[in-house]
N, C-alpha and C positions, 0 to 999 in steps of 0.2 A: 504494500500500500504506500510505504514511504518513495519508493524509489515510481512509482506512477504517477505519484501527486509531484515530486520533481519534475518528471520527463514533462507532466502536463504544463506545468510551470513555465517550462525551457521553450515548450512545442517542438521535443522531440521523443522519437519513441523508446520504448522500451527493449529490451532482449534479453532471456534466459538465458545461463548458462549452466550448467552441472555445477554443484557445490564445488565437486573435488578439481576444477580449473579453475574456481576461484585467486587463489593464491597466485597460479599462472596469468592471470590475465589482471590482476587487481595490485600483485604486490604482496606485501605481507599483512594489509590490509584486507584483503580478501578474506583469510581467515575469519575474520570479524562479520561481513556480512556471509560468510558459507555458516554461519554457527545461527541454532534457533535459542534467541536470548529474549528470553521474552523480559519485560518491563513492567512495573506497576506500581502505583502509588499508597499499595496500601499498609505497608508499613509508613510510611510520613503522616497519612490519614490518621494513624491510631497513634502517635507518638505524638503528635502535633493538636491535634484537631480538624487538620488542615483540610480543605473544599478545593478544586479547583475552582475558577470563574472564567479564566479565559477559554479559548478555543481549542481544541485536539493538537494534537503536532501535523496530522494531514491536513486541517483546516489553518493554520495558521504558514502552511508551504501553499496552499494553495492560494490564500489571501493577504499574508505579510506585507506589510508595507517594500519588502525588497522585491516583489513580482513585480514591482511600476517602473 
């Protein structure tokens, strides 16, 4: 989803690769997007209190003030 809402950003497309070319084609960055790392806020939720308010991370690539 991150890397769509990019390419849509850009107005270019997108393209698959195999995980295991990642690294070959990305660097040693690759590794990081070949890996399933998921994310979530809910530890800060429960330590903090914390809400978000703003927008998603796809809605704020696809609406950022740096798209203009």
């Amino acid at each position: 989803m991150i890397a769509e809402a990019i390419a849509d950003a850009l107005g270019v497309k997108t393209a698959s690769i195999d995980p295991a070319d990642a690294v070959d084609h990305f660097g040693f960055i690759g590794g990081f997007f070949s890996a399933n790392m998921t994310a979530s806020s809910t530890a800060t939720r429960d330590a903090y209190g914390w809400t978000p308010t703003g927008p998603t991370l796809v809605e704020d690539i696809a609406n950022g003030a740096y798209t203009k």
